[in-house]
C-alpha positions as CSV (number, residue, x, y, z in Angstrom):
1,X,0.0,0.0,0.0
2,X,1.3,3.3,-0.6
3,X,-0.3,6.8,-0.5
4,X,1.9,8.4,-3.3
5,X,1.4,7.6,-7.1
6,X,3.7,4.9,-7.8
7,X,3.9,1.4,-9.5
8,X,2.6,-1.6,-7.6
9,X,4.9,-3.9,-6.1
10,X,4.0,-7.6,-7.0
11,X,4.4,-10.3,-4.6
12,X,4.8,-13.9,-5.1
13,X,1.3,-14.2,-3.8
14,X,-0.1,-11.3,-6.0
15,X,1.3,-12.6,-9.2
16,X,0.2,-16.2,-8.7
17,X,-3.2,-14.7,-8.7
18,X,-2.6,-12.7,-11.4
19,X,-1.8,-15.4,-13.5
20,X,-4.6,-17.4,-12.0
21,X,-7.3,-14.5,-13.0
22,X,-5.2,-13.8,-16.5
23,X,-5.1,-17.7,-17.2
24,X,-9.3,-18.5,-16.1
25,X,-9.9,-15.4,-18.4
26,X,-8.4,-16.6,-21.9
27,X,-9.4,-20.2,-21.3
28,X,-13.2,-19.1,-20.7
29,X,-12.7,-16.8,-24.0
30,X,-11.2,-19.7,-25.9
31,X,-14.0,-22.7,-24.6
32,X,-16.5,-20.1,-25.6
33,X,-15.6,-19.8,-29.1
34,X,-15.0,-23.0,-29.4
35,X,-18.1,-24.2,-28.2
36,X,-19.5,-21.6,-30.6
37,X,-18.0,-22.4,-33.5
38,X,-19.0,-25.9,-33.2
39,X,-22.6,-24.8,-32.1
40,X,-23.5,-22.5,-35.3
41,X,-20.6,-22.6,-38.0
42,X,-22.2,-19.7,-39.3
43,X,-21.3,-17.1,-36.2
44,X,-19.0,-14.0,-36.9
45,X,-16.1,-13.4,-34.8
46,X,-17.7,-10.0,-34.1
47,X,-20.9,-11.3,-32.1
48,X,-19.2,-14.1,-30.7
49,X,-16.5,-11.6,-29.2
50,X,-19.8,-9.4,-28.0
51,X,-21.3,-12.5,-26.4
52,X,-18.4,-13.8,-24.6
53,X,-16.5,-10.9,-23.2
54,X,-20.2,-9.9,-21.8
55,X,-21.0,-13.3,-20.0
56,X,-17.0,-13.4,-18.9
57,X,-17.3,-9.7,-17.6
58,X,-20.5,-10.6,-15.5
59,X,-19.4,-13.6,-14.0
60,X,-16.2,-11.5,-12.9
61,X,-18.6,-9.0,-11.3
62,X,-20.2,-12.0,-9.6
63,X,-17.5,-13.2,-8.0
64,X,-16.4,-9.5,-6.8
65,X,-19.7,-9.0,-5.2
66,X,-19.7,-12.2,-3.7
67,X,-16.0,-12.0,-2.1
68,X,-17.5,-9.1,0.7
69,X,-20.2,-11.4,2.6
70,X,-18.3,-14.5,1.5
71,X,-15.1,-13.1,3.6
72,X,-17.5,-11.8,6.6
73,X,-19.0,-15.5,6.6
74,X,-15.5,-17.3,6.6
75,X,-12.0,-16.1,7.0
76,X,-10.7,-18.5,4.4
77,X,-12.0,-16.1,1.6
78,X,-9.5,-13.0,3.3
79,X,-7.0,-13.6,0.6
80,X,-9.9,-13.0,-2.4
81,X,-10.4,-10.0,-0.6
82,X,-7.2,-8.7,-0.3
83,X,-6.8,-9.1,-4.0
84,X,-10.4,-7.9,-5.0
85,X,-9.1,-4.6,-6.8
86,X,-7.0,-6.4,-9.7
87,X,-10.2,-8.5,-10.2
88,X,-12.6,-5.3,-10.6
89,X,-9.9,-3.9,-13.0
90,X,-9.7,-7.1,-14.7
91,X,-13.5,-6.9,-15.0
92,X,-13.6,-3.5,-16.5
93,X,-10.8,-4.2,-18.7
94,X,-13.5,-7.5,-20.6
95,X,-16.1,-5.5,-20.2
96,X,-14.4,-2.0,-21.8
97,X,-13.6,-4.5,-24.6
98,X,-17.3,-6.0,-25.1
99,X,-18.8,-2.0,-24.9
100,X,-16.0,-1.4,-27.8
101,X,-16.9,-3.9,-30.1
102,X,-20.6,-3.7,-29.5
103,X,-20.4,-0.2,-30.5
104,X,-17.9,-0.5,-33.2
105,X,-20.7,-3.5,-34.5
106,X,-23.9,-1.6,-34.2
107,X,-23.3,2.1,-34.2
108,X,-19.8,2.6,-35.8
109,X,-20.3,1.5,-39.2
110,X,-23.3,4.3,-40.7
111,X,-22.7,8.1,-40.6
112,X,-24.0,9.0,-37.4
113,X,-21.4,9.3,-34.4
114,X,-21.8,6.0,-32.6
115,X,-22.2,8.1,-28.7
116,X,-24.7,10.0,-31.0
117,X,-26.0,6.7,-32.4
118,X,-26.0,4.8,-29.3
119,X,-28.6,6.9,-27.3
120,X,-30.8,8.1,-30.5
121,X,-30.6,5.1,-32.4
122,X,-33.7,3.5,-29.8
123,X,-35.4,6.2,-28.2
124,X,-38.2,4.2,-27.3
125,X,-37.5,5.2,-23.0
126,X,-41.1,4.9,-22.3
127,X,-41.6,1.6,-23.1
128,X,-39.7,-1.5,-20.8
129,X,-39.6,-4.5,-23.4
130,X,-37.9,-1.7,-26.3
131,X,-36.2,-0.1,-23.9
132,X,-32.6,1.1,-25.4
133,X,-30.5,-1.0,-23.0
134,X,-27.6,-0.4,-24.4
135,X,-27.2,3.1,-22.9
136,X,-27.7,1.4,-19.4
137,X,-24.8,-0.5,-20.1
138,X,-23.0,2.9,-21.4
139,X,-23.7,4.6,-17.6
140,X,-22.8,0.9,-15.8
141,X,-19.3,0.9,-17.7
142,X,-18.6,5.0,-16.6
143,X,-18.9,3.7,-13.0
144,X,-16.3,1.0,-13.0
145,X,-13.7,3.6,-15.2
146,X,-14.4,5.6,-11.8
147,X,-13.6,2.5,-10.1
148,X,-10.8,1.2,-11.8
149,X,-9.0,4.4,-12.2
150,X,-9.3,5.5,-8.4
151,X,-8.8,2.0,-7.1
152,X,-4.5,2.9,-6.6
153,X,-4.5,4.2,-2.9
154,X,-3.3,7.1,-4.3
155,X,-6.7,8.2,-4.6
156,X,-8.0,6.6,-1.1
157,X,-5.3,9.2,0.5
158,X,-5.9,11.8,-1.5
159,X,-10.1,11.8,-2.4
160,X,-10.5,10.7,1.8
161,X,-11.6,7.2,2.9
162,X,-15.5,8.6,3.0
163,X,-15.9,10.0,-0.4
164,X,-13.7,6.8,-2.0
165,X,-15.5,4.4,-0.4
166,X,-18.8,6.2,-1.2
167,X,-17.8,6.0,-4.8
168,X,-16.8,2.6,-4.8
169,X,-20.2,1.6,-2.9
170,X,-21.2,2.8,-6.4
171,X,-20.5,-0.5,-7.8
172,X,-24.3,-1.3,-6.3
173,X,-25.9,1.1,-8.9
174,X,-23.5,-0.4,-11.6
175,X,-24.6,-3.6,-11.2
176,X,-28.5,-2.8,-10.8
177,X,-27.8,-1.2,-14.4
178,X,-26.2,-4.1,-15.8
179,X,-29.0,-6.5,-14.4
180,X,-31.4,-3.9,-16.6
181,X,-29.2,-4.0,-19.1
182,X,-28.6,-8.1,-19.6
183,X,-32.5,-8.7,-19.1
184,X,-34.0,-5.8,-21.9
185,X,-31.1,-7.5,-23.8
186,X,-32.5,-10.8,-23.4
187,X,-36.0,-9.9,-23.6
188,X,-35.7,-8.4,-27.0
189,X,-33.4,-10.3,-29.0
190,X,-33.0,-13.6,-27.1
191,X,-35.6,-16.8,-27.2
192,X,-33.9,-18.8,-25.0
193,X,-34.9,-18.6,-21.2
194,X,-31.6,-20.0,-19.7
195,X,-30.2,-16.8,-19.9
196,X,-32.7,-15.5,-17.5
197,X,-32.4,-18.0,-15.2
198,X,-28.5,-18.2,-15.3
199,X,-29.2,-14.4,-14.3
200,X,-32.0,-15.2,-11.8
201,X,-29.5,-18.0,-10.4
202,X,-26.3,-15.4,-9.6
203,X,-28.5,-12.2,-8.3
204,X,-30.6,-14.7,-5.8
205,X,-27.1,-16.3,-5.1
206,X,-25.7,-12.6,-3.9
207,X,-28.9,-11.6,-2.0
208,X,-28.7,-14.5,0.0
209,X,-25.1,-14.3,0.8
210,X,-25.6,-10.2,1.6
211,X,-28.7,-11.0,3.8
212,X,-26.2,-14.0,5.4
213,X,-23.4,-11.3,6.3
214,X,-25.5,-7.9,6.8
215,X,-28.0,-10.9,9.7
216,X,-24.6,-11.5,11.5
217,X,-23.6,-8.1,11.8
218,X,-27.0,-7.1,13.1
219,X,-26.6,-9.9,15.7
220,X,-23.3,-8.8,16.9
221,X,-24.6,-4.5,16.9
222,X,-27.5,-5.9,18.7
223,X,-25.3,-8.0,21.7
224,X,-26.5,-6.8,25.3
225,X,-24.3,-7.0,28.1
226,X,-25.9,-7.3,31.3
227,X,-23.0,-6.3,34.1
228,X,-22.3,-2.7,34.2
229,X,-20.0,-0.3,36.9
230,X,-18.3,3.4,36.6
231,X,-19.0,3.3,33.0
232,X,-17.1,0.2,32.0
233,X,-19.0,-3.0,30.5
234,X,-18.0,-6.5,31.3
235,X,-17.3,-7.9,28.1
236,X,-16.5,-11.7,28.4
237,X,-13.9,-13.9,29.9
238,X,-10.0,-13.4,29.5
239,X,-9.4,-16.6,27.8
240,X,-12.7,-16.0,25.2
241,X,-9.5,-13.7,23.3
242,X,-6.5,-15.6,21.7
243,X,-3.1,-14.6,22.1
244,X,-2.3,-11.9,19.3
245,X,-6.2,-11.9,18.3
246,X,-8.8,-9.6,19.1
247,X,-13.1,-10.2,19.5
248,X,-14.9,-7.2,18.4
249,X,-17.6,-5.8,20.7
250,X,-20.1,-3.1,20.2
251,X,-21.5,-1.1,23.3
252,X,-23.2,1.8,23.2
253,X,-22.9,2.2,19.1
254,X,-19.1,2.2,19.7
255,X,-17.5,-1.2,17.9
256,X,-14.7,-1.8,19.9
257,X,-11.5,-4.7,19.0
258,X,-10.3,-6.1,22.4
259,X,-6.9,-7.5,21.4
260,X,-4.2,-9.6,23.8
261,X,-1.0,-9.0,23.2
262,X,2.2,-9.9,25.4
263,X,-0.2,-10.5,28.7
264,X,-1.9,-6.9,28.5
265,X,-5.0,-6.5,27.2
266,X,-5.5,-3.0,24.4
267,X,-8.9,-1.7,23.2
268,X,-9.3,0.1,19.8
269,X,-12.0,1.2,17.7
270,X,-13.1,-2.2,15.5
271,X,-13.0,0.5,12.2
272,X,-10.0,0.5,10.0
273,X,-9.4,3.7,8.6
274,X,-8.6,2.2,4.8
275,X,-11.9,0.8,3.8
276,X,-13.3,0.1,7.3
277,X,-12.5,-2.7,7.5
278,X,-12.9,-5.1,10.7
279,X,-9.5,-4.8,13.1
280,X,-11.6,-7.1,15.4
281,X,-11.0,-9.8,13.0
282,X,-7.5,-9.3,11.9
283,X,-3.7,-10.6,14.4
284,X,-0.9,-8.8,15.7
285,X,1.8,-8.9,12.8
286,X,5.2,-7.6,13.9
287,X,3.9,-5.9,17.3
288,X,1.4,-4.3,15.0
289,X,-2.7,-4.5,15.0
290,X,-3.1,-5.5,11.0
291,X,-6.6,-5.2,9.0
292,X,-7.2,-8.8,7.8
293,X,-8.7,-6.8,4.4
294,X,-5.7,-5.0,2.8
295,X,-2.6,-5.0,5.8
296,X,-3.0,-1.9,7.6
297,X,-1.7,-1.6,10.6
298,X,-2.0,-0.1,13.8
299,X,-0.2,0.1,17.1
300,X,-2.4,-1.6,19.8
301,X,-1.7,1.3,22.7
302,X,-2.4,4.0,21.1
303,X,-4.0,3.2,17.5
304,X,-1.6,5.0,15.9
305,X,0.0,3.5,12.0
306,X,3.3,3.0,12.4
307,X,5.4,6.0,10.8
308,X,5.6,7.4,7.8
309,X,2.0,6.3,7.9
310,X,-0.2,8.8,9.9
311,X,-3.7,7.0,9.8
312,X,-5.3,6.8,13.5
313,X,-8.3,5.0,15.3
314,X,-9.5,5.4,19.1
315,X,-8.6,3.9,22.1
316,X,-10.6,3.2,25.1
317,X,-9.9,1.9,28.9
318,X,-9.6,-1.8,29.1
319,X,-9.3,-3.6,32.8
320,X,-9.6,-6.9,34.0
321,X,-11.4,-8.1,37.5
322,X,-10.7,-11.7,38.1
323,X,-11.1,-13.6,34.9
324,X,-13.4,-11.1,33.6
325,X,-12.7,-8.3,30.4
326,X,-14.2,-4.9,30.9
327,X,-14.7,-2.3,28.5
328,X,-15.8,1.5,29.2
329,X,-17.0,2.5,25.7
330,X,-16.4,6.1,26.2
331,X,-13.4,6.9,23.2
332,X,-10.3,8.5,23.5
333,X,-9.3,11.1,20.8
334,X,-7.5,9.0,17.8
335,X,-3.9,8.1,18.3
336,X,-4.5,8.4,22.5
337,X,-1.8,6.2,24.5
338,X,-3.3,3.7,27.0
339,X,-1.4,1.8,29.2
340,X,-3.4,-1.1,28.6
341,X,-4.9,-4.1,31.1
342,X,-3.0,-6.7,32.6
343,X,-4.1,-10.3,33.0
């Protein structure tokens, strides 16, 4: 990570799945054609470009929608996560292509400019089966250039964490078009209904696994703790946390990440300051508290990034009585030193 503009540094990890997403992408291109070709001799390498790089380009947005509650659900899908970006730009990289040759096909080739020709060529907008759903397509693909071109953290440091991660939530609009835009498609030049339910099939599969995620969360916002004294909360036990781990609490509307480190016990606000991500759920990594979505890291006394980095979360009062953790939810300003609890 790195909050000047420069090149990414690959890892061994990060260019194995590279390769992995580079490799799954040309073989899904080639089977494609191939199954194509042998299908209906008579295709054009045109449409059968079109068709493929638009089914390839929305199974990738599948999968990137999926990686979020799929990583909440089980830790074994961090990893996707921490790699989700080159997979969005590898998305909008197929699907820039399919938008260039769809265009180049049907609105490149009379005397009209094909923007021009794009939106005026169906102006049927009052009507849902004639819809011109290419355009929603058009205003889908704008939104993941946003994306991909701000996705360096570059433009995290620079835009702020709210507005970036407000335009990125954008990808929910994106994908709402490109529903609209796959189903008019469907409706008005396709016959066969397996397209709709390979369509139905992914969209139920990512409401279930959002409502899955989002239900958990709710559970844990809505925990009630029953002991209370001078403003601190009894949390749980002392051996409920794992050496160098953390369990994430939240009291009064404040989600707070208990960790245990060297036989003292540190409280910190559960929200990274990258892409709020969940501390709670993320180790201690060189003496530091590291975000199990994209490394960053934090120093469990005070909350403070290790220098040059300046990013900073609350603190709060941690003590143990007996076996027991407390927690007073009241938060220190970011970057606060506390002593910490020991046990």
């Amino acid at each position: 990570m790195s909050a000047s503009y420069q090149a990414v540094g690959w890892n061994k990890q990060k260019k194995k799945y590279d390769w992995i997403i580079f490799s799954f992408c040309v073989v899904y291109l080639i089977v494609f054609i191939g199954v194509t070709a042998y299908v209906n001799p008579d295709y054009t390498f045109e449409t059968v470009l079109v068709r493929s790089t638009s089914t390839l380009a929305l199974l990738l947005l599948h999968v990137i929608l999926s990686i979020g509650p799929l990583a909440r659900i089980n830790k074994k899908f961090l990893p996707l996560l921490y790699n989700r970006r080159h997979l969005g730009v590898t998305m909008f990289t197929v699907a820039l292509v399919h938008a260039s040759f769809g265009i180049f096909q049907f609105h490149a080739l009379g005397n009209v400019n094909p923007l021009v020709s794009l939106f005026m060529s169906n102006t049927n907008y009052g009507s849902l089966a004639d819809f011109p759903f290419q355009a929603l397509g058009f205003f889908a693909l704008i939104i993941f250039f946003l994306m991909a071109i701000t996705s360096h953290d570059f433009w995290l440091h620079n835009l702020g964490p709210k507005v970036w991660k407000t335009l990125h939530m954008m990808v929910y609009p994106a994908y709402f078009l490109i529903i609209m835009h796959v189903m008019l498609g469907v409706i008005q030049y396709e016959t066969n209904p397996v397209f709709v339910l390979i369509l139905g099939v992914g969209s139920s599969t990512l409401i279930v696994l959002h409502l899955i995620a989002g239900t958990r969360e709710v559970k844990k916002d809505n925990e009630e703790f029953g002991l209370k004294q001078d403003g601190f909360v009894m949390v749980c036990g002392v051996n409920d946390i794992e050496d160098n781990r953390a369990k994430m609490f939240c009291i009064d509307k404040e989600r707070i990440a208990v960790f245990k480190f060297e036989r003292k016990l540190f409280a910190v606000n559960n929200v990274c300051k990258h892409q709020n991500g969940p501390l709670g759920e993320g180790k201690i990594v060189d003496g530091c508290l590291t975000c199990p979505w994209h490394g960053y890291q934090y120093l469990p006394q005070n909350g403070q990034s290790p220098p040059p980095f300046k990013e900073k979360v609350s603190t709060y009062d941690v003590k143990v009585q007996g076996q027991n953790v407390w927690v007073n939810p009241k938060p220190y300003p970011e970057g606060t030193e506390r002593k910490g609890a020991n046990f």
